[in-house]
MARRO-642382 format. One line per 4 residues: number of its first residue (from 1); their letters; for each residue y, x, z of N, C-alpha, C, O, CB. Coordinates in steps of 0.1 Angstrom, whole numbers, plus 2048, in hexadecimal, padded with zeros to 3 digits. Glycine has a CB too. Layout:
N
NUM) A) Y/X/Z/Y/X/Z/Y/X/Z/Y/X/Z/Y/X/Z; ...
***
This chain:
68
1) XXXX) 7F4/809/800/800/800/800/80C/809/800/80D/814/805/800/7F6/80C; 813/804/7FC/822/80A/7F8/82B/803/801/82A/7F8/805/826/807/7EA; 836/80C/803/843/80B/80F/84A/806/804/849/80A/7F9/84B/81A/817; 854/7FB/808/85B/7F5/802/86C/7F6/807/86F/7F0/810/855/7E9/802
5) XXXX) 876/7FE/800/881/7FC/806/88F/7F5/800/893/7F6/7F5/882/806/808; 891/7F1/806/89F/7E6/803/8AD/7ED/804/8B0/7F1/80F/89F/7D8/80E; 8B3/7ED/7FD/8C2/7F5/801/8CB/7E8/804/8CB/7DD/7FF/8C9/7FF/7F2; 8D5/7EF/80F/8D9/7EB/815/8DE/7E0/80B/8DF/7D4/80E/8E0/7F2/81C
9) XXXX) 8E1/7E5/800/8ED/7D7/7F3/8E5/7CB/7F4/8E8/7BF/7F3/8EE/7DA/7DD; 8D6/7D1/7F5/8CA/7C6/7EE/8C9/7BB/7F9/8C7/7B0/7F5/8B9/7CE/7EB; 8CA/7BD/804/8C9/7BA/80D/8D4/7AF/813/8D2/7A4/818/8C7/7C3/811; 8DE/7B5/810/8EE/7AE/812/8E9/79D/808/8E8/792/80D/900/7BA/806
13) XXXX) 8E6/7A5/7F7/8E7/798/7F0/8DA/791/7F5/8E0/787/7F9/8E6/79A/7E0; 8CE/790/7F8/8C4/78B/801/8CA/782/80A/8C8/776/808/8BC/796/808; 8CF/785/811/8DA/781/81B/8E4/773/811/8E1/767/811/8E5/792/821; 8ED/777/80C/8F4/76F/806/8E8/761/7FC/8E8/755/7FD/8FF/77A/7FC
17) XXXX) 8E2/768/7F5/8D9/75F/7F0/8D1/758/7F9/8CC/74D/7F5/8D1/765/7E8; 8CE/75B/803/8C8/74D/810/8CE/745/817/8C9/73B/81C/8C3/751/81C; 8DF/749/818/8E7/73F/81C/8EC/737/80E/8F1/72C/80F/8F3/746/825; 8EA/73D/801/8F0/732/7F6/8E4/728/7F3/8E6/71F/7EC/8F6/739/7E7
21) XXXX) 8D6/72B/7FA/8CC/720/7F7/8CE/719/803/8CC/70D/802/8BC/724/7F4; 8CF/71C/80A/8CD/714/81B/8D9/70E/81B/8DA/706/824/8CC/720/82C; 8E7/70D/811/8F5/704/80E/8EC/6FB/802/8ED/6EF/805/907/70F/807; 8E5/6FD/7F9/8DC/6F6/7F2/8D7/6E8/7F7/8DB/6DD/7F5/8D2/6FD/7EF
25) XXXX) 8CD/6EB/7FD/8C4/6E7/805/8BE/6EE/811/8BD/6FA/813/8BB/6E6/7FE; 8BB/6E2/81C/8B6/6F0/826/8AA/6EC/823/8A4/6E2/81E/8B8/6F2/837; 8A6/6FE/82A/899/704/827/89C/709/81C/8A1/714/81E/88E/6FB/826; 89C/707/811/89F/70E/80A/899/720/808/890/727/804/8AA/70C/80F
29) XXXX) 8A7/71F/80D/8AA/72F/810/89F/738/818/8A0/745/816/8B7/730/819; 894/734/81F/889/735/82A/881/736/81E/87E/741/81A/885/729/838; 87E/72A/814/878/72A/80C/879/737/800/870/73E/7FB/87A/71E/80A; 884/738/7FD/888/747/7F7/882/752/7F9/87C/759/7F1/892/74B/7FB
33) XXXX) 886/753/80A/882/761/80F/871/766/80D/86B/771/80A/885/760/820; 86D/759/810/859/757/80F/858/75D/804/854/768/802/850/746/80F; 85E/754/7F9/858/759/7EA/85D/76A/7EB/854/772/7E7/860/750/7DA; 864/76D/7ED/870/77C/7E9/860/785/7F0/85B/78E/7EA/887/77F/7F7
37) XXXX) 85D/781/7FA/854/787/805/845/78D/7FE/840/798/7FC/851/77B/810; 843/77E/7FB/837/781/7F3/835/788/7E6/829/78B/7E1/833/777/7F1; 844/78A/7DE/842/795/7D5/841/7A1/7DA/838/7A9/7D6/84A/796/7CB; 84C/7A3/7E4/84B/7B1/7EA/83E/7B3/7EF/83D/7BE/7F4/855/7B4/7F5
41) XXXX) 834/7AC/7F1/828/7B1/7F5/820/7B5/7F0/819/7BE/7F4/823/7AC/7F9; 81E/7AE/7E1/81A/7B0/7D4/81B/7BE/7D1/813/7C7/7D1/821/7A8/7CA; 82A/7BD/7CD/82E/7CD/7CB/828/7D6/7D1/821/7DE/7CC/83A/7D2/7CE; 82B/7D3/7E3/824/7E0/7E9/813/7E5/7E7/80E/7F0/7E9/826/7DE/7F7
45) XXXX) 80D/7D5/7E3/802/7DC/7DF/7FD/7E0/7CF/7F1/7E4/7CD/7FA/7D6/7E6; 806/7DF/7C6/806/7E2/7B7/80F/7DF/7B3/813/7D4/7AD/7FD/7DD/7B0; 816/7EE/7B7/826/7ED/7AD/827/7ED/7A0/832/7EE/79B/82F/7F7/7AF; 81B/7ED/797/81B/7EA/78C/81C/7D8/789/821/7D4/77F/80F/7F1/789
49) XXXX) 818/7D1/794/81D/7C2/792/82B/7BD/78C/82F/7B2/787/81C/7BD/7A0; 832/7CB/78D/842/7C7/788/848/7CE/77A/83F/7D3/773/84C/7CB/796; 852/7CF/777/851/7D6/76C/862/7E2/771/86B/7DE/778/851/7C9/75C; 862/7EB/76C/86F/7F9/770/87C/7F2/768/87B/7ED/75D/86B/80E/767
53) XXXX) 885/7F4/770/890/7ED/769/89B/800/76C/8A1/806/763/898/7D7/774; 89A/803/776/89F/813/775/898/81E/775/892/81C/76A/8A6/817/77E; 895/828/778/88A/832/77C/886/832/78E/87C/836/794/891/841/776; 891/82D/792/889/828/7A2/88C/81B/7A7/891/81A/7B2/88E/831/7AF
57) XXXX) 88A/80E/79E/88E/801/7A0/884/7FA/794/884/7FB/788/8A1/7FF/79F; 87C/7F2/79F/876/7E4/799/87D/7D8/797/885/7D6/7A0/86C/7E0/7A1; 87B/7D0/78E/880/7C3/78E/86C/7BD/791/862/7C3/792/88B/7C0/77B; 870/7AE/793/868/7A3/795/86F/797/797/879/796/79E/860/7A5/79E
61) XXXX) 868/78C/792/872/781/791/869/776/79C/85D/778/79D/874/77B/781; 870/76B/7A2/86B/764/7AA/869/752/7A5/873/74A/7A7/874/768/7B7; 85D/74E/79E/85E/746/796/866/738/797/86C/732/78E/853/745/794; 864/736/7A6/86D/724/7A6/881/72D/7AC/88B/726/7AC/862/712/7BE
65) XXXX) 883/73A/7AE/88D/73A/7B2/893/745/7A3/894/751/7A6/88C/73E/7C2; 898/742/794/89B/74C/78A/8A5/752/78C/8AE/74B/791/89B/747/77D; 8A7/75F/789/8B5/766/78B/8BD/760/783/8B7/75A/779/8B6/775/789; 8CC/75E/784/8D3/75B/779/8E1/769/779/8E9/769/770/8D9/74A/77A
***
C-alpha cells in the first residue's frame, strides 16, 4: 500500500467543496468525503487505478460528484 499525501491547497479546496455540498443539501458533503475516500484507497492500493496528469500528480474522477 501506498502513502497518500494531500497538500495543504488540496485540502483547503476539500474543505470548501464540503461546505458548498452541505449549502446544497445536507449530507451531502459527508457523502463527498466517503466517495473522495474511497478513491484514495484505491489509489493507495493501485496507483495505476488513476491516470498522471503531472509527473508527481494523479487525477481520478468521482462518478455521482463530476469536476467542472
Amino acid at each position: 500500500m501506498f502513502k497518500i499525501v494531500l497538500r495543504k491547497d488540496a485540502q483547503l479546496d476539500l474543505d470548501e467543496i464540503f461546505v458548498w455540498y452541505e449549502e446544497q443539501k445536507e449530507g451531502l458533503g459527508f457523502e463527498f468525503i466517503d466517495r473522495f475516500e474511497e478513491v484514495l484507497n484505491k489509489i493507495a492500493f493501485n496507483p495505476r487505478y488513476t491516470s498522471f496528469i503531472l509527473e508527481d500528480a494523479r487525477s481520478a474522477s468521482l462518478k455521482r460528484f463530476p469536476m467542472k
